[in-house]
C-alpha positions in Angstrom: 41.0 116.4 145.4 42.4 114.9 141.7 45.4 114.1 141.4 47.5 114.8 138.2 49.7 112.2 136.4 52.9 113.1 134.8 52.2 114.5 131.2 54.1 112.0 128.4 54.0 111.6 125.2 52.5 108.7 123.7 55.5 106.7 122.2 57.3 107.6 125.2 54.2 105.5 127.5 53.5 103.2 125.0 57.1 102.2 124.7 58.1 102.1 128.6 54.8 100.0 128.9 55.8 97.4 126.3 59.5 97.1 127.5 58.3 96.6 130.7 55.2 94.1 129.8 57.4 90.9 129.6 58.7 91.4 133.5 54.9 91.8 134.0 53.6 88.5 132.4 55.8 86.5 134.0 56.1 87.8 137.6 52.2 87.6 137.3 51.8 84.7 134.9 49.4 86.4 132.5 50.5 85.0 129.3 47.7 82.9 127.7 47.5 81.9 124.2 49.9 83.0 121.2 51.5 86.2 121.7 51.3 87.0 118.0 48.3 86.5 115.5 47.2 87.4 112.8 44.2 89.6 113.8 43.5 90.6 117.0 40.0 91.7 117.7 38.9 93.8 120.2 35.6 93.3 122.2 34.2 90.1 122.4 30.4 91.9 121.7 28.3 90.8 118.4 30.4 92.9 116.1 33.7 91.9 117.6 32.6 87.7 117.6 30.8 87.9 113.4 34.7 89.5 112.4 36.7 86.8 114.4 33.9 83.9 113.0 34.8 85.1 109.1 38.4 85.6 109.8 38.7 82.1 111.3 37.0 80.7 108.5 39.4 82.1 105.7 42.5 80.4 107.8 43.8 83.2 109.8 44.6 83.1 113.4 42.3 85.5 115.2 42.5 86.2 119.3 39.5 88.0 120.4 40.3 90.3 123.8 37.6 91.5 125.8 38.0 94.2 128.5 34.9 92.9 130.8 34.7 89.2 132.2 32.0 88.1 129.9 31.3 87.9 126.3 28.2 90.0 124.5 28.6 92.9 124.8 25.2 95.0 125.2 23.6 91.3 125.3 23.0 90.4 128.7 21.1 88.4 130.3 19.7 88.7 134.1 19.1 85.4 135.9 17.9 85.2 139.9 16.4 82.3 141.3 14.1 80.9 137.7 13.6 84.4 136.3 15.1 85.6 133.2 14.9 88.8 131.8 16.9 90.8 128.8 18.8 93.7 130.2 20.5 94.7 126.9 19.5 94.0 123.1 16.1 91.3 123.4 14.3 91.1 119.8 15.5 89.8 116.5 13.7 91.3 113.9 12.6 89.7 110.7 14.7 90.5 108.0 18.0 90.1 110.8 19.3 87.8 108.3 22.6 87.9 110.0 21.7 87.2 113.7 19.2 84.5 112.7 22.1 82.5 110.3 24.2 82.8 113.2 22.0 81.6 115.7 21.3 78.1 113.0 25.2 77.7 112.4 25.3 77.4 116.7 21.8 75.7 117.3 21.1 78.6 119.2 16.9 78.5 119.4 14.9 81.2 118.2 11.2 81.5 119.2 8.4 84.0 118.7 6.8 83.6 122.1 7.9 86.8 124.1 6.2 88.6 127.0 3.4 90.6 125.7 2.9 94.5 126.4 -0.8 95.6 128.4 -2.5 99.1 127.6 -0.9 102.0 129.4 -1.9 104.3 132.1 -0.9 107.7 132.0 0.8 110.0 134.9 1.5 113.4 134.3 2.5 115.6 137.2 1.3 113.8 139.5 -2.2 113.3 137.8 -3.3 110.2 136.1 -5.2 109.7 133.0 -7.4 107.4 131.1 -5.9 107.1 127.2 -9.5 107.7 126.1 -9.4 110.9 128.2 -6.0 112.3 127.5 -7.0 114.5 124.5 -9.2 116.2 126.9 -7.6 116.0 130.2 -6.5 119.8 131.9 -3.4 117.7 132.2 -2.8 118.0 128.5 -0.7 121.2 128.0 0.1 120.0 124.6 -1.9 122.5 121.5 -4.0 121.5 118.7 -3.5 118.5 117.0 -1.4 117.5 119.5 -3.3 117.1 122.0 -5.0 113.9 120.2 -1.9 112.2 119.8 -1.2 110.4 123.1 2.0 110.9 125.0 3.4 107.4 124.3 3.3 108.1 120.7 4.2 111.5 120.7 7.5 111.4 119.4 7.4 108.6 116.4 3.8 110.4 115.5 5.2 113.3 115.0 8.9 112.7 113.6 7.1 110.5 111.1 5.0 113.1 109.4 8.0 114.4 109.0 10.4 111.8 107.4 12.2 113.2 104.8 13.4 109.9 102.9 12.5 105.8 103.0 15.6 104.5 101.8 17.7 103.3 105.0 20.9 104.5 103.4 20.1 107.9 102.8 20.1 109.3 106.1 24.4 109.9 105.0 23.8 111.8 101.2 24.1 115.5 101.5 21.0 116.6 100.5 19.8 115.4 104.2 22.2 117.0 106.2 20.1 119.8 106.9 18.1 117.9 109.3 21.4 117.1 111.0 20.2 119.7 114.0 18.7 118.8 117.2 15.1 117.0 117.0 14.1 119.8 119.5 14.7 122.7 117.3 13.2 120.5 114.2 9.9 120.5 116.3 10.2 124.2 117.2 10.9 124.9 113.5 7.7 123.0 113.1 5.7 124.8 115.5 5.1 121.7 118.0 4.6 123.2 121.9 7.0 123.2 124.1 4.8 120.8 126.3 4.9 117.9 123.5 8.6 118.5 123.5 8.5 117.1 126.8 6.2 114.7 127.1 7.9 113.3 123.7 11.3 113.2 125.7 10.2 110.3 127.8 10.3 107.8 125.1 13.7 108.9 123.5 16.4 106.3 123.2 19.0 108.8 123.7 20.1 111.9 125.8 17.1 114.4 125.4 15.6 116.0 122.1 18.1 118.7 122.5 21.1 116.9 122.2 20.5 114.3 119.8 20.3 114.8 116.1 17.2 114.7 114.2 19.1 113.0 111.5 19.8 110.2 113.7 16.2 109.8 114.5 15.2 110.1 111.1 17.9 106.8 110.3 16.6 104.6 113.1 12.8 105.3 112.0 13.5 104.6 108.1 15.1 101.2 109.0 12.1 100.4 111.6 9.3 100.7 108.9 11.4 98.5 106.4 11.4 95.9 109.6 7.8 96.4 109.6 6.5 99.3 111.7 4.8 101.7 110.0 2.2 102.3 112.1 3.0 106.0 114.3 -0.6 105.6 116.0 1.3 103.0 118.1 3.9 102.4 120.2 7.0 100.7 118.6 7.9 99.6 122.4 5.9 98.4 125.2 1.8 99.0 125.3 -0.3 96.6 124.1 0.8 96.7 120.3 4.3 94.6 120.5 4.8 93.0 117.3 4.2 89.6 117.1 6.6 89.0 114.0 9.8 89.6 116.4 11.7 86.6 117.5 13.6 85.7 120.9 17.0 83.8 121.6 15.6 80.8 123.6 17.5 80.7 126.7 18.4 84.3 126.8 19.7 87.2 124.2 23.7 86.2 125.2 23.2 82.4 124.5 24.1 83.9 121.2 27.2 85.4 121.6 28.8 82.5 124.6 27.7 80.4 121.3 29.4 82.3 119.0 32.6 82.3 121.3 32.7 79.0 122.4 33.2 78.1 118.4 36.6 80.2 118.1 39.9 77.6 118.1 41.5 80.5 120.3 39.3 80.9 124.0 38.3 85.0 124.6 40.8 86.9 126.9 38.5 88.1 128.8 39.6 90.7 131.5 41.9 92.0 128.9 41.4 95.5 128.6 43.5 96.9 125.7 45.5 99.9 126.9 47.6 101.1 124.1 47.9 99.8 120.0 51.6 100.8 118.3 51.7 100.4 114.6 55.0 100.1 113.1 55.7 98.6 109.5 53.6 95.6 109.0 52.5 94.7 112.7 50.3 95.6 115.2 51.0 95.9 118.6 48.6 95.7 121.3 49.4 96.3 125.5 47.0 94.9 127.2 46.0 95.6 130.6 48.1 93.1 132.5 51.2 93.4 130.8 50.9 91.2 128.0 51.3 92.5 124.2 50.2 90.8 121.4 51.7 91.3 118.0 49.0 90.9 114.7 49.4 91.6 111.0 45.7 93.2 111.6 43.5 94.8 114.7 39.4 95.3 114.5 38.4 97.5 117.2 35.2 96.5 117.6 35.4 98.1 120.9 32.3 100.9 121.7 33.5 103.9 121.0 33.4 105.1 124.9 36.0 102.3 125.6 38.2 103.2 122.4 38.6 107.0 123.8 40.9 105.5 126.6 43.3 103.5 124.6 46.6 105.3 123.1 47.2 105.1 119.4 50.1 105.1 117.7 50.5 107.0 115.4 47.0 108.9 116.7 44.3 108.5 114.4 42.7 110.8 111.7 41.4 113.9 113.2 37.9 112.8 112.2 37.8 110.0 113.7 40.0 111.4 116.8 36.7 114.0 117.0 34.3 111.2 116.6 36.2 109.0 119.5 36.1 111.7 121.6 32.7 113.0 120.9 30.8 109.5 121.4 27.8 110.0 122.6 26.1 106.7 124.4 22.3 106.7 126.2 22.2 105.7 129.1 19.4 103.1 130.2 18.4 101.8 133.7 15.9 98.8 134.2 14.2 96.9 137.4 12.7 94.0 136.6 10.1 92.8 139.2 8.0 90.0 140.0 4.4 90.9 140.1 2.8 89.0 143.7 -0.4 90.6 143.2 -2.8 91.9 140.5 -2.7 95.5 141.8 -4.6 96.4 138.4 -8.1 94.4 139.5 -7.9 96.9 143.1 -8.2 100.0 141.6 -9.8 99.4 137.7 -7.1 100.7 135.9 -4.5 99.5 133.2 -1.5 97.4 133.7 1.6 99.9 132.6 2.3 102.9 133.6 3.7 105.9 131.2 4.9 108.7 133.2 6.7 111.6 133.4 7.5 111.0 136.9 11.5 110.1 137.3 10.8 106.3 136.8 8.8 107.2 133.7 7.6 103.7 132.3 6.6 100.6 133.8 5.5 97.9 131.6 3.6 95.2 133.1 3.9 92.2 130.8 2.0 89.1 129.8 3.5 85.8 130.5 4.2 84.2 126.5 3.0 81.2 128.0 0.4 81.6 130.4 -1.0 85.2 129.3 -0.5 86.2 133.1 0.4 89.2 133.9 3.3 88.1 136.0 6.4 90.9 135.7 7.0 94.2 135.1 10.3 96.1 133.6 10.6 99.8 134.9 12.7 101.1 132.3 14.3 104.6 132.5 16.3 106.1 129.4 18.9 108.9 128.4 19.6 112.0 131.0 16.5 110.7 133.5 18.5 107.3 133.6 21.6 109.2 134.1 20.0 111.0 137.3 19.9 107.3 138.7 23.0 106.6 138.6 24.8 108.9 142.0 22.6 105.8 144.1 23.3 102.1 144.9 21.2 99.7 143.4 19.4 98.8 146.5 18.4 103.1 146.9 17.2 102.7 143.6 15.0 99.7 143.8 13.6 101.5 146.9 12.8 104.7 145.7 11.5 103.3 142.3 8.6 101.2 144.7 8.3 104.0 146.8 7.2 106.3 143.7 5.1 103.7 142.1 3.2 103.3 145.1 2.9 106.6 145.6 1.1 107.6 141.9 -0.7 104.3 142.7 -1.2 103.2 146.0 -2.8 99.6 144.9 0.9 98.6 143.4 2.0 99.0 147.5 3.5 95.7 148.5 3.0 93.9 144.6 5.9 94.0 143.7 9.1 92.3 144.2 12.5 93.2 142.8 14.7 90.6 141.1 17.0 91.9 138.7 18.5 95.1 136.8 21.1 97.2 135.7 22.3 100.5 134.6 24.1 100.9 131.0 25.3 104.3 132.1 27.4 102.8 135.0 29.0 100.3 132.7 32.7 101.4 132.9 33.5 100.0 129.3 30.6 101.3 127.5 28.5 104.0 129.1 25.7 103.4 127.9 23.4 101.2 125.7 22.9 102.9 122.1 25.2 105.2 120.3 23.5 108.3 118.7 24.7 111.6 117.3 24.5 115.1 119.1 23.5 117.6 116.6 26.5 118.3 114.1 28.1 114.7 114.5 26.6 113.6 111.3 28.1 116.3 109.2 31.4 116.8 111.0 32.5 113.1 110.7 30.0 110.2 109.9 31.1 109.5 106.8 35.2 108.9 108.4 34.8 107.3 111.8 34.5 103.9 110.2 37.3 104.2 107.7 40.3 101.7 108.6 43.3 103.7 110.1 46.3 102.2 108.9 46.1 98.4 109.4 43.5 99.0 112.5 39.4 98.2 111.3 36.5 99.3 113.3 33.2 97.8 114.0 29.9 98.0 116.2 26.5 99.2 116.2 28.1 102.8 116.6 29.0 102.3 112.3 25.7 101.1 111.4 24.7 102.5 108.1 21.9 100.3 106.9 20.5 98.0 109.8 19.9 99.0 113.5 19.8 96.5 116.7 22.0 93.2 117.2 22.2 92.8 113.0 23.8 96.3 113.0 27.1 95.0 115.4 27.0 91.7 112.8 27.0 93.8 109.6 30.0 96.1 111.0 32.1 93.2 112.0 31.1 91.2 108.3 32.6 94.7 106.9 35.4 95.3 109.0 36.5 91.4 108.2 36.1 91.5 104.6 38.1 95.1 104.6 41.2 92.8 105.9 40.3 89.8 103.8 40.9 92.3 100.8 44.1 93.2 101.8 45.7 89.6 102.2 
């Protein structure tokens, strides 16, 4: 059974909640820190950390909030017992010019020795495959052409035959709005079989080739081959082929970020979520969670957009970016990182990894950057089949992820063991790891859901317009700073 609250206007909640929020912080003795700023910035991620670093440095008083107990946002870092594995953003590609200033500024370490990615075995339906088979296997329902590309290159193969522009920025002009459809119907329109559809689903980093636009494909892949991968014959992730040129935080992706927060003259409120922003005249108030409200000349909601849906605006925002709020779209992405007891692969003769489209679907088994041993092993499940995960505990999970791998093949019984994971989609203040568009977002409000409402500025890798990965969330929090700085 649901139960209803109450419907009330906003002013009517927002204002009973701040008359109310001064009882609150001191009957619980919340208050911490200034009560009024100049900029407050919300989330305590990349995007949220870059704004509040340039702020800072131009004099102003920033106070960064941060719904969750930890600063990084979609860097995290898993640590059990000596191993270490990325659950969230990992690489920092070459031309991150942002990421990799930020990382000298903090003597945060950067190396290029990362685990390296083994050749793939293929599992369709239950049936597994050689690569140098596939184009010939009965398993192979793709048609013509197709069926020489193999499964773990289906998609990027394809969509890049197909790119209609290089230029990273012109995924927004008009002329390439037509491709602002579902990738799905783009590969019908192109004749591509229904079977490539989906066995080119499995490698999506977002919900399924029906509901994400081509478009936003087409953006991601024109910024990947400026970074350097230009290459469709192979796999941009996992397989043997990962790209030596990428770098690593030593330490772990989120020694960036603590870094980056641990520099800020005001500490992170973390456990703050915000739950309502009035602007009135030439302040900013934000309610937060337990009671408090701070009062800024400035707010960057740097916030994903998944969290910003639940917070009350006053006045509301421009339709647009109302639409886009409420639209978000977020893919969700579960890993299991394991510790590999036993080399499973010298048994039974056959590759490391695993591609599948079983429901764990990929399993990379990686070398050690040190050693070269094989030693662990990231099953990695994106979009709706990570999504399918997520009704089960962890421990259900872990279980019926070994279960299934021993099951396709019975040599990886007992080689395994679990130490760490997690599931983006059961994040409660994000929902997921990426932001992508469904088909239509592009058109209907791209071009506004970054635009400053008022004296409120957005951030995070849901604005990027010209880079992708952890120098996206820097470049929107760089813009959304030097919006305010132009205004003082």
């Amino acid at each position: 059974m649901t139960l209803r609250q109450p419907i009330l206007s906003r002013r009517s909640v927002v204002g009973g909640m701040l008359a109310v929020a001064p009882l609150l912080a001191a009957a619980r003795g919340w208050a911490a820190g200034p009560q009024t700023v100049d900029v407050v910035v919300v989330g305590a991620g990349l995007a949220g950390l870059n704004a509040a670093a340039m702020l800072e440095e131009q004099g102003l008083v920033v106070q960064v909030v941060e719904a969750s107990d930890r600063v990084g946002g979609r860097l995290r870092t898993g640590r059990a017992e000596g191993y270490q594995a990325e659950l969230g953003g990992s690489e920092v590609g070459g031309l991150y010019g942002r990421v990799r200033d930020a990382c000298a500024r903090h003597k945060v370490g950067l190396t290029t020795k990362g685990a390296k990615g083994t050749d793939f075995l293929i599992n369709v339906d239950g049936t597994s495959v050689l690569p140098a088979d596939w184009a010939k296997s009965p398993v192979n329902q793709t048609r013509g052409k197709e069926r020489d590309f193999l499964p773990y290159i289906l998609q990027n193969r394809l969509m890049h035959d197909w790119l209609p522009f290089k230029q990273t920025n012109a995924w927004i002009q008009p002329e390439n709005l037509q491709y602002d459809i579902s990738a799905a119907a783009l590969m019908r329109s192109k004749g591509v079989s229904e079977a490539a559809i989906r066995l080119a689903d499995m490698d999506l980093n977002g919900a399924s080739l029906e509901g994400v636009s081509a478009l936003s494909i087409f953006r991601d892949m024109a910024r990947a081959q400026v970074e350097g991968f230009t290459d469709p014959n192979k796999p941009q992730y996992g397989g043997a082929s990962l790209a030596s040129e990428r770098s690593y935080i030593v330490g772990g992706s989120d020694m960036l970020p603590r870094a980056m927060a641990a520099a800020l003259k005001l500490p992170v409120r973390l456990s703050s979520p915000v739950i309502a922003i009035d602007q009135a005249g030439d302040q900013v108030k934000t309610l937060l969670g337990n009671g408090d409200v701070l009062t800024s000349r400035f707010l960057v909601m740097a916030a994903p957009f998944s969290a910003v849906s639940r917070i009350r605006f006053t006045p509301g925002l421009p339709d647009a970016q109302a639409d886009a709020i409420a639209g978000a779209r977020y893919s969700a992405t579960t890993q299991f990182h394991f510790k590999i007891k036993k080399p499973y692969w010298e048994k039974d003769g056959l590759p490391p990894s695993i591609w599948s489209n079983a429901s764990f679907e990929r399993a990379f088994a990686l070398k050690h950057p040190e050693t070269g041993e094989i030693d662990s092993m990231i099953v990695w499940v994106n979009g709706d089949g990570a999504t399918r995960w997520d009704d089960r505990d962890t421990a259900k999970q872990v279980e019926l992820v070994l279960a299934e791998l021993a099951r396709i093949r019975p040599s990886m019984a007992g080689a395994l063991e679990y130490k760490v994971g997690y599931s983006w989609g059961r994040n409660p203040f994000v929902g997921g790891n990426k932001h992508f568009y469904a088909p239509g977002q592009v058109t209907r409000f791209a071009m506004e859901m970054g635009k400053p409402a008022g004296r409120v500025h957005f951030a995070g890798e849901h604005l990027r317009r010209l880079e992708h990965g952890m120098e996206s969330a820097m470049e929107t929090g760089e813009a959304a700073a030097l919006e305010i700085l132009e205004k003082i």
